[in-house]
SEKOLVO-869923 format. One record per residue (C-alpha): x, y, z; residue number from 1; residue in one letter. Coordinates in nm, 4 decimals, padded with zeros to 6 digits. Layout:
<pafis>
{{X,Y,Z},NUM,"A"} ...
</pafis>
This chain:
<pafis>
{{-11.5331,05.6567,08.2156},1,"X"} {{-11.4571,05.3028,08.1693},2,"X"} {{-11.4873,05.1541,08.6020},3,"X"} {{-11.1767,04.9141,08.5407},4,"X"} {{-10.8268,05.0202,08.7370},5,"X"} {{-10.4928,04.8582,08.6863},6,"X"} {{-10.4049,04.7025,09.0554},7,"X"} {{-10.1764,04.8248,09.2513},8,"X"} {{-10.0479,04.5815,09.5497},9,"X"} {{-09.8807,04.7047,09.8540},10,"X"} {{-09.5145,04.5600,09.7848},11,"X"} {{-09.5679,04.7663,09.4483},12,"X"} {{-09.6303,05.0819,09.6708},13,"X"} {{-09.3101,05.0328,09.9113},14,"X"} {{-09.0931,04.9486,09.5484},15,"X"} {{-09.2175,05.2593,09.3403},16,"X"} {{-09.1634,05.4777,09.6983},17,"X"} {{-08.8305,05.3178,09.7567},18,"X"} {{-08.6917,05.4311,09.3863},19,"X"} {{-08.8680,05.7906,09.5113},20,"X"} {{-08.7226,05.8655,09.8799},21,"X"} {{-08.3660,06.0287,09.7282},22,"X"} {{-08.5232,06.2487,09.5102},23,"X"} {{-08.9033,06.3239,09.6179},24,"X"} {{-08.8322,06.6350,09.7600},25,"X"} {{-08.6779,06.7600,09.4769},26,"X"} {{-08.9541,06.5956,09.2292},27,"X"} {{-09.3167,06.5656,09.2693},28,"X"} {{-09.2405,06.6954,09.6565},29,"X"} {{-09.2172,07.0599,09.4591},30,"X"} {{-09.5069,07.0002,09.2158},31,"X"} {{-09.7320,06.9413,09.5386},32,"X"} {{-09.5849,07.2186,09.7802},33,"X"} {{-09.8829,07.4342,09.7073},34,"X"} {{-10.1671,07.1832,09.7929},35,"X"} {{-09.9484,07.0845,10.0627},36,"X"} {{-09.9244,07.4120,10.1956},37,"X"} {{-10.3253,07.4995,10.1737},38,"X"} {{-10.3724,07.1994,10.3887},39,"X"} {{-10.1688,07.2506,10.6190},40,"X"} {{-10.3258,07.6731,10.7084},41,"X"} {{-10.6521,07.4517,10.6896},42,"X"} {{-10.5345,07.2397,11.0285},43,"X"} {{-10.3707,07.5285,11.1746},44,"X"} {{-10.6597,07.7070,11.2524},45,"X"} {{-10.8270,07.3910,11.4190},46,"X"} {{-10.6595,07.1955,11.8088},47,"X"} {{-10.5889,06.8800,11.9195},48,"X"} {{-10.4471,06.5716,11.7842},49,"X"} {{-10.3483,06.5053,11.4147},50,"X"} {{-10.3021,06.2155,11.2004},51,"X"} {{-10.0733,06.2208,10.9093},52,"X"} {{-10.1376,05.9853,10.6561},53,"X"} {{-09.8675,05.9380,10.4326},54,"X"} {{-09.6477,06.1249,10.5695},55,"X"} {{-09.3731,06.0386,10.2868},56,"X"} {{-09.0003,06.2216,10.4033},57,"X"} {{-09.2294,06.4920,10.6450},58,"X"} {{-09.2239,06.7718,10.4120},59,"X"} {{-09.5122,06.9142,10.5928},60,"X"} {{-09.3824,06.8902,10.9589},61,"X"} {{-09.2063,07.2096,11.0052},62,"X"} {{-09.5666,07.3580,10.8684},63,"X"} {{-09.7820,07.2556,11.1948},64,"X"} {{-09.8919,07.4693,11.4284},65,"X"} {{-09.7302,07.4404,11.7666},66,"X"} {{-10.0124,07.3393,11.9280},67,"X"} {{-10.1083,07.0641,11.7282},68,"X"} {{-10.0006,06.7283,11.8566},69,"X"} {{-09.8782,06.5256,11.5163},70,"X"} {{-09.8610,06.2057,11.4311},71,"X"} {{-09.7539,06.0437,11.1092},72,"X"} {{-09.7943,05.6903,10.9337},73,"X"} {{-09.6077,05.5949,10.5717},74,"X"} {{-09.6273,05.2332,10.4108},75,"X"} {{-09.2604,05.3288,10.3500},76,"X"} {{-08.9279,05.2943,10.5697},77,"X"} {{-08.7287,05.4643,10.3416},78,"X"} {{-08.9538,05.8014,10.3467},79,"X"} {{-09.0221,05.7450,10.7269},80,"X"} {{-08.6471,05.7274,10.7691},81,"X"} {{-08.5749,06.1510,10.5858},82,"X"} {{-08.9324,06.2331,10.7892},83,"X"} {{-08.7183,06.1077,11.1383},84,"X"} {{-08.4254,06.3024,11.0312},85,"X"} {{-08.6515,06.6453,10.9714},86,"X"} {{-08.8017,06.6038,11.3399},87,"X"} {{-08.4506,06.5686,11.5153},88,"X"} {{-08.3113,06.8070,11.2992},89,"X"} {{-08.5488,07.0994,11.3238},90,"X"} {{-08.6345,06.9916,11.6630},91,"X"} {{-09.0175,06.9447,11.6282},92,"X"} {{-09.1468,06.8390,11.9733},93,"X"} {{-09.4999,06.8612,11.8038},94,"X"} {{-09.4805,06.5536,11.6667},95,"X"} {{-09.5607,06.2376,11.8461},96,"X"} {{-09.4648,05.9914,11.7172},97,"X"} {{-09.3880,05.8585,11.3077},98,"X"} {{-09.4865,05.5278,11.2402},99,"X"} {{-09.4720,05.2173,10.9497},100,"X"} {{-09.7842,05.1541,10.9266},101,"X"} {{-10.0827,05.0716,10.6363},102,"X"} {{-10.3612,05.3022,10.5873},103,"X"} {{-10.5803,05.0484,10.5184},104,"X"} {{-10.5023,04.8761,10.8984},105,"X"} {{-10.4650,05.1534,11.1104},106,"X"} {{-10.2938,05.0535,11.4353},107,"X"} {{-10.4900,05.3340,11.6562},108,"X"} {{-10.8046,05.3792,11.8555},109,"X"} {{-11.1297,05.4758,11.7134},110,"X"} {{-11.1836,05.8281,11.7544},111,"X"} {{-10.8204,05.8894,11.8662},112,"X"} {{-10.7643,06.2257,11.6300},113,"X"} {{-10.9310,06.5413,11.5897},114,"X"} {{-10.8303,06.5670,11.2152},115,"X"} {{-10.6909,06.3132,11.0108},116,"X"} {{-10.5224,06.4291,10.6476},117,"X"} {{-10.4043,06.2536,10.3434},118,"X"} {{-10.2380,06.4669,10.1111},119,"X"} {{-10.1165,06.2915,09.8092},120,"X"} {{-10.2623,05.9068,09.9154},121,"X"} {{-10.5525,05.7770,09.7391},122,"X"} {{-10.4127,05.7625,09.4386},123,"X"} {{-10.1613,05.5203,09.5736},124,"X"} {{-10.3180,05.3029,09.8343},125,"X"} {{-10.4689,04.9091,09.6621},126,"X"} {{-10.8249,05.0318,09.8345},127,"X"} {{-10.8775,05.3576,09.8764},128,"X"} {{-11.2295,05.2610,10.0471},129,"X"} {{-11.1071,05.0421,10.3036},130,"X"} {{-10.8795,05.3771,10.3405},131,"X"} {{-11.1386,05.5713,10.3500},132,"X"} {{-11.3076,05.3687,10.6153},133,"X"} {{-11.0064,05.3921,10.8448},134,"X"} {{-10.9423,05.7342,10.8169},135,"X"} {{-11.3473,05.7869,10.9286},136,"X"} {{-11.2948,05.5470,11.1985},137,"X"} {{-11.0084,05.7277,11.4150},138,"X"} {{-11.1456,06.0358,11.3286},139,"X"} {{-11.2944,06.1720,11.6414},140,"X"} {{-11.6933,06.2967,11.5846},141,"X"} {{-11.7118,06.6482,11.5316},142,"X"} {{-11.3302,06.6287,11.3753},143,"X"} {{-11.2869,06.6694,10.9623},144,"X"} {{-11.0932,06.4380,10.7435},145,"X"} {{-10.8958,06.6211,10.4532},146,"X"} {{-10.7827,06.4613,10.1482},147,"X"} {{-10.5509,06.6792,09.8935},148,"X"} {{-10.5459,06.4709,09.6240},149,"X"} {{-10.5143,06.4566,09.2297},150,"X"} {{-10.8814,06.3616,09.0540},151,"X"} {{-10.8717,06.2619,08.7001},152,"X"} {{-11.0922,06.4014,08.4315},153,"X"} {{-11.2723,06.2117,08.1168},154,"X"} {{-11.1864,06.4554,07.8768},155,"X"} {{-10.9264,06.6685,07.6460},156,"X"} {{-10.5831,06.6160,07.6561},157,"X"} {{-10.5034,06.5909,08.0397},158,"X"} {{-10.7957,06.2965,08.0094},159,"X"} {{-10.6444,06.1288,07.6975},160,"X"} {{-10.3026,06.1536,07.8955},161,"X"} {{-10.4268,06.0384,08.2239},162,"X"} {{-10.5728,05.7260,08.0532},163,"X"} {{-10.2437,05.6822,07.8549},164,"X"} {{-10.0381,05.6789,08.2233},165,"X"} {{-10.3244,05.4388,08.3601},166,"X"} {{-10.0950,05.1583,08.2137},167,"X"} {{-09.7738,05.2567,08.4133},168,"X"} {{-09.9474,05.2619,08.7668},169,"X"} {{-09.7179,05.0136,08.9110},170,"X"} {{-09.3913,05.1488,08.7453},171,"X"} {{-09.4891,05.5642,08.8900},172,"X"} {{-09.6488,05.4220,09.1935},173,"X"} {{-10.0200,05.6241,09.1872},174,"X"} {{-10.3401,05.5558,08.9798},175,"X"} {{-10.3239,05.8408,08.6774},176,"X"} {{-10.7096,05.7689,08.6641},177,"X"} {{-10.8598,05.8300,08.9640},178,"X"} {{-11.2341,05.9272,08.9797},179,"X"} {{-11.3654,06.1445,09.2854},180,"X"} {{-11.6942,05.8849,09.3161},181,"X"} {{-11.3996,05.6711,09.4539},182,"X"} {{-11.3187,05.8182,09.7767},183,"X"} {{-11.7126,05.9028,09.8637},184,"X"} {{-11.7880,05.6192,10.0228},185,"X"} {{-11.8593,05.7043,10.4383},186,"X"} {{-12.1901,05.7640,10.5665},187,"X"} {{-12.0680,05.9752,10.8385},188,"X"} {{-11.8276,06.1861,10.6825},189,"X"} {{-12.0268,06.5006,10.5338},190,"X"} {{-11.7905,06.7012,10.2827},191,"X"} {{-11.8373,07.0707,10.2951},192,"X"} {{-11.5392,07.1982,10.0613},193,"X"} {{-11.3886,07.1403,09.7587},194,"X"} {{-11.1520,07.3611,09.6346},195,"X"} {{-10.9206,07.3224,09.2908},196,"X"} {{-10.5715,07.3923,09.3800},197,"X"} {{-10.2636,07.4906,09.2072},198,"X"} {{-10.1418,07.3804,08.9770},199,"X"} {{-10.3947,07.4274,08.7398},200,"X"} {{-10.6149,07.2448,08.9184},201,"X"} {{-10.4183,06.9187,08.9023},202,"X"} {{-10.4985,06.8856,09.2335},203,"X"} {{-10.8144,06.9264,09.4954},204,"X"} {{-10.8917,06.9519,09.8467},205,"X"} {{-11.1707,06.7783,09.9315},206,"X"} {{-11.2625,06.8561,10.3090},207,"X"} {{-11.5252,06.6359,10.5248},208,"X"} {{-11.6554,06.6644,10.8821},209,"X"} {{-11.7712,06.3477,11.0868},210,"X"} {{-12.1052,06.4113,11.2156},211,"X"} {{-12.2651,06.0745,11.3117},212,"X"} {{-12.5991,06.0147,11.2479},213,"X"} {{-12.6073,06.3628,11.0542},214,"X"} {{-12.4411,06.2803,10.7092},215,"X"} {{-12.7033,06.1549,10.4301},216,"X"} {{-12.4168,05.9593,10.2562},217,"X"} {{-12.1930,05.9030,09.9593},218,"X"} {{-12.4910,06.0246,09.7526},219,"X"} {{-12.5479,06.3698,09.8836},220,"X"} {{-12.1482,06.4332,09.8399},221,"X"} {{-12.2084,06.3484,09.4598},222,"X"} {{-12.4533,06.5848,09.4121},223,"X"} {{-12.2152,06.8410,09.6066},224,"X"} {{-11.9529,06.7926,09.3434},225,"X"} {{-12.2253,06.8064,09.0758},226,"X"} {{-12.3514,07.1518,09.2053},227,"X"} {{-11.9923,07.2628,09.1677},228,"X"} {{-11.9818,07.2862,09.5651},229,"X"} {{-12.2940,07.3938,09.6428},230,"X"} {{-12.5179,07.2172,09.9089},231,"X"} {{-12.8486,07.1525,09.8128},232,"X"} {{-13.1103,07.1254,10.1202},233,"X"} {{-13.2732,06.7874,10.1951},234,"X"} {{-13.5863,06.7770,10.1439},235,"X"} {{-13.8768,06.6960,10.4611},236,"X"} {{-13.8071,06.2730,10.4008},237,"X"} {{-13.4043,06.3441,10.4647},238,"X"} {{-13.4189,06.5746,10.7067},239,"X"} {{-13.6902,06.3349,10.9066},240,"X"} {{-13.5029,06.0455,10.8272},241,"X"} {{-13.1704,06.2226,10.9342},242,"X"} {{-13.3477,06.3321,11.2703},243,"X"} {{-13.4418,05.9647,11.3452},244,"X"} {{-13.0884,05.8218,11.2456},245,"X"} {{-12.9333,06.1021,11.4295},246,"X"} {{-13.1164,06.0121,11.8163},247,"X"} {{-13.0609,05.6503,11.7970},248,"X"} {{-12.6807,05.7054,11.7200},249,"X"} {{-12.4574,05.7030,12.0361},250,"X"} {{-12.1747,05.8584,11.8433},251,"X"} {{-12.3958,06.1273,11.7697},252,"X"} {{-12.4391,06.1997,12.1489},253,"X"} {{-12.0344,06.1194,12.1695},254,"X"} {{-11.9928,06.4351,11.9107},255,"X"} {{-12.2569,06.6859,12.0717},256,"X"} {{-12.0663,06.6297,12.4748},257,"X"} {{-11.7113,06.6647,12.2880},258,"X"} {{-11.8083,06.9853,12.1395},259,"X"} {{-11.9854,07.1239,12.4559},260,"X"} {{-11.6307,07.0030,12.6231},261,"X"} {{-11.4499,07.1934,12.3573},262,"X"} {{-11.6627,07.5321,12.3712},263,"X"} {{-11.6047,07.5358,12.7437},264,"X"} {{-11.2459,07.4934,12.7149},265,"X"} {{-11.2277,07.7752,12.5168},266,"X"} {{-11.3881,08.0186,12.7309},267,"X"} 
</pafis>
C-alpha cells in the first residue's frame, strides 16, 4: 500500500470536530459504542489513574469503574464542553479533571497514569507517532496503553473504499487509510493483544504494556500482527540483548519497585 497520506493539520481537526459535537452521539458515537465499551471492561479490571485521550463529548465516563481516578484531554472545546455537562450531570466524582489539550504535547508528568487509552484517535491526530510517543511517556512502567482504533486494509471493497475516502480526510476529519505499521513505533511499549471488534471488524483493540528495557521494539509487534497474535519467542541474541538493555535501564528498576509496591498493597 502506496506510504503517501493526505495531511491533516490541527485547525482541520478542531473544524471537522466542531461540525461533529451536535450530532456525534447520535452518529459515529453509536457505530463505535461496542469498541468503546470492550475498552472500557478492559480498564475496569485494572487501579489507579487514567488518561483519556480524546475524550470527544465523554461518552465513556459513566462506564469507569469507581475506583479509577479519570482524566480526559480533547483537541476540541466544543466536545469538551457536552463531556463537562455529562460529569455534572451524572455526578461523576471519578473524574479529575477534563482538559483542552493536544495529544501530541501532553501537558502532564512522565509516568503520571497507570493506563492511558485512545479510542477512536490515531486516525485523526497530524502525527500519530509523536502521539504515540506521548502516550508512552506518561504512561507509568508496568501500566498498558490501549488504542481502539479503525486499521485499514489493502484489499476488496472495504480497501478500494477506504482509498476512495483517503481524499476527503480533511472534510470527515480521520485518515480512511490508516495502516497498523503506523502506530508501532515505541521501544518500550510491548503489545500483547489484538482483538477485531464489532463491527465487522471495522475496528481493533490493540493493547500494549510499558516494560522498560524489556520490549524488543516496533519490529517484534509486526511480527505479532503477522502471526495473527501470536508471540513468537526471541531467540538466545534477543533475549541476551534484552537482559543487558533491561539492567542498565533505571525505568526498568522504576517498574519492578512499583509493582512490588502494588502487590503489597493488595495484600
Amino acid at each position: 500500500m502506496s506510504s503517501n497520506h493526505p495531511t491533516m493539520d490541527t485547525e482541520s481537526v478542531r473544524h471537522a470536530y466542531r461540525r461533529w459535537a451536535p450530532v456525534y452521539d447520535y452518529t459515529f458515537g453509536q457505530v463505535a459504542d461496542a469498541g468503546r465499551k470492550h475498552a472500557v471492561r478492559m480498564i475496569n479490571k485494572r487501579k489507579g489513574r487514567v488518561l483519556e485521550v480524546g475524550v470527544g463529548t465523554g461518552l465513556s465516563l459513566p462506564a469507569y469503574g469507581k475506583h479509577l481516578t479519570i482524566t480526559g484531554i480533547d483537541l476540541s472545546p466544543e466536545m469538551l464542553e457536552k463531556a463537562m455537562g455529562k460529569v455534572s450531570k451524572k455526578k461523576l466524582d471519578n473524574v479529575d479533571g477534563l482538559h483542552e489539550m493536544d495529544a501530541s504535547a501532553l501537558g502532564f508528568a512522565d509516568e503520571s497514569f497507570d493506563t492511558v487509552v485512545a479510542m477512536y484517535v490515531m486516525t485523526v491526530v497530524p502525527d500519530p507517532v509523536k502521539v504515540m510517543r506521548e502516550l508512552e511517556r506518561v504512561c507509568a512502567p508496568g501500566g498498558e496503553v490501549i488504542l481502539v482504533n479503525h486499521f485499514s486494509q489493502e484489499h476488496g471493497v472495504r480497501g478500494f473504499l477506504e482509498r476512495k475516502l483517503a481524499h476527503f480526510a480533511d472534510l470527515i476529519g480521520w485518515h480512511a487509510v490508516f495502516e497498523p505499521e503506523r502506530v508501532l513505533t515505541c521501544e518500550d511499549l510491548r503489545l500483547v493483544e489484538r482483538k477485531p471488534l464489532f463491527p465487522v471488524g471495522l475496528f481493533t483493540m490493540l493493547r500494549f504494556v510499558k516494560e522498560p528495557g524489556f520490549a524488543i521494539g516496533p519490529q517484534a509487534a509486526r511480527t505479532f500482527l503477522a502471526n495473527g497474535g501470536k508471540a513468537e519467542a526471541p531467540d538466545a541474541p534477543q533475549r541476551k540483548a534484552v537482559s543487558v538493555r533491561r539492567m542498565l535501564d533505571l525505568n526498568y528498576w522504576r517498574s519492578l519497585y512499583r509493582r512490588l509496591q502494588n502487590q503489597l498493597a493488595e495484600r
